[in-house]
Steps between C-alpha positions, in 0.01 A plus 500: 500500500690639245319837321639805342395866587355667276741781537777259398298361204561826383809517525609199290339310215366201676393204303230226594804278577617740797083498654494121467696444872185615629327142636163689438495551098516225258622606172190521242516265182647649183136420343315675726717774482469496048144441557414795761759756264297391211234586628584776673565644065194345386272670738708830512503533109138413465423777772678723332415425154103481570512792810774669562562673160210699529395542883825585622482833256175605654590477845783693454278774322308485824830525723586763335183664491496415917828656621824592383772285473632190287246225396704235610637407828829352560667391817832258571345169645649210646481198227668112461783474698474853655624644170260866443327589228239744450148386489260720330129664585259721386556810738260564694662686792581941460866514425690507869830419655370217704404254206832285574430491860188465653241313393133638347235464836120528516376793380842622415483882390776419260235281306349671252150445414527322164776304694322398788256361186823330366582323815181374568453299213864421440567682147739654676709190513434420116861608368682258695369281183835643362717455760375095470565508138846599556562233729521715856163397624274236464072492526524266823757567737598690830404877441794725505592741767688808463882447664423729832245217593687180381780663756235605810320099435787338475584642827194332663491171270839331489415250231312828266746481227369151428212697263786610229530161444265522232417798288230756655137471376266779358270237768556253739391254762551787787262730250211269466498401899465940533840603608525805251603843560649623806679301763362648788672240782717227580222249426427642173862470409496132669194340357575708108855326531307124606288491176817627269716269645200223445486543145875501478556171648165355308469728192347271201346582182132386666595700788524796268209457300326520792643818667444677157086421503480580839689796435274606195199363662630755751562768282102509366372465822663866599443636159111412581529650844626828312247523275242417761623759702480799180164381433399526908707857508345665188277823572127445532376767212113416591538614853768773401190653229250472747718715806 
């Protein structure tokens, strides 16, 4: 089977007419692919226009207010056709030299506390309504990874370039089945890289309507947990007046 590496994608501007050899991809319809980009600018604009104006200003008062450091984070990413761009975030990490190359962990000390907050319930992720808006991302699609990791998985996944086929999602069908965060072995790698490459060989406008309510549905269910969690954490005043 015939696949670029992702290294090479990068190297040349590679169109879908170059990634159509491979006998595994079947090139999408030109009106699924008007109908998911109109979308993808409905949804974006209306997130922005009804949300985004105004939260987006206070959490960067509180990022400030957290740690030093810019209120936005952005890092080169590997998009369509292995061409980079830089996706955007909320920070939510202290300022440090490893950003580019090693991945945030569990209870990472680089996470600051209103970031670890950020990440949790995914507000971190809510600039990358931008980067959809001007066309490098889209709402459902294969997350993307910074260019050290493309390199290391492609390395242990021959056919792993077969994600840029389509432009990376702020979600996606690897997301909702709980393959976020850190790659921690092979078989997270392996089984992340099965669900992308699902959706990439079967992505349809139903498909995507239904990644994006599981992904909200998602989304509340951890902002509950959070909540329930502050409420379970809070100091007992009662039994602190009566010591």
């Amino acid at each position: 089977m015939y696949l670029p590496q992702s290294t090479n994608l990068r190297q040349k501007r590679f169109g879908e007419e170059e990634f159509s050899l491979s006998p595994t991809y079947k090139k999408k319809s030109r009106t699924y692919l008007f109908a998911k980009r109109a979308f993808d600018l409905t949804l974006s604009l209306t997130v922005t226009i009804l949300f985004l104006w105004w939260l987006i200003p206070i959490l960067a008062i509180l990022i400030k207010l957290d740690s030093r450091g810019p209120v936005f984070f952005m890092q080169k990413r590997v998009g369509l056709y292995g061409r980079t761009f830089y996706c955007l975030k909320l920070r939510t990490m202290v300022v440090n030299k490893h950003a580019d190359s090693r991945q945030a962990e569990k209870d990472d000390p680089r996470i600051t506390m209103l970031g670890n907050f950020l990440r949790l319930s995914c507000l971190d992720e809510l600039p990358q309504f931008f980067n959809v808006i001007l066309g490098q991302m889209t709402i459902v699609g294969p997350r993307p990874h910074m260019i050290k990791d493309c390199e290391e998985f492609t390395r242990h996944v021959p056919e792993y370039a077969l994600r840029e086929l389509m432009r990376p999602g702020i979600t996606g069908m690897a997301q909702i089945k709980g393959y976020r965060g850190k790659t921690t072995s092979f078989f997270d790698i392996f089984h992340r890289f099965q669900w992308d490459a699902f959706y990439v060989r079967n992505a349809n406008f139903l498909l995507d309507i239904r990644i994006i309510q599981k992904t909200f549905a998602q989304v509340v269910g951890s902002m509950l947990k959070l909540l329930k969690k502050t409420e379970t954490t809070e100091p007992n005043f009662a039994e602190l007046k009566r010591a």
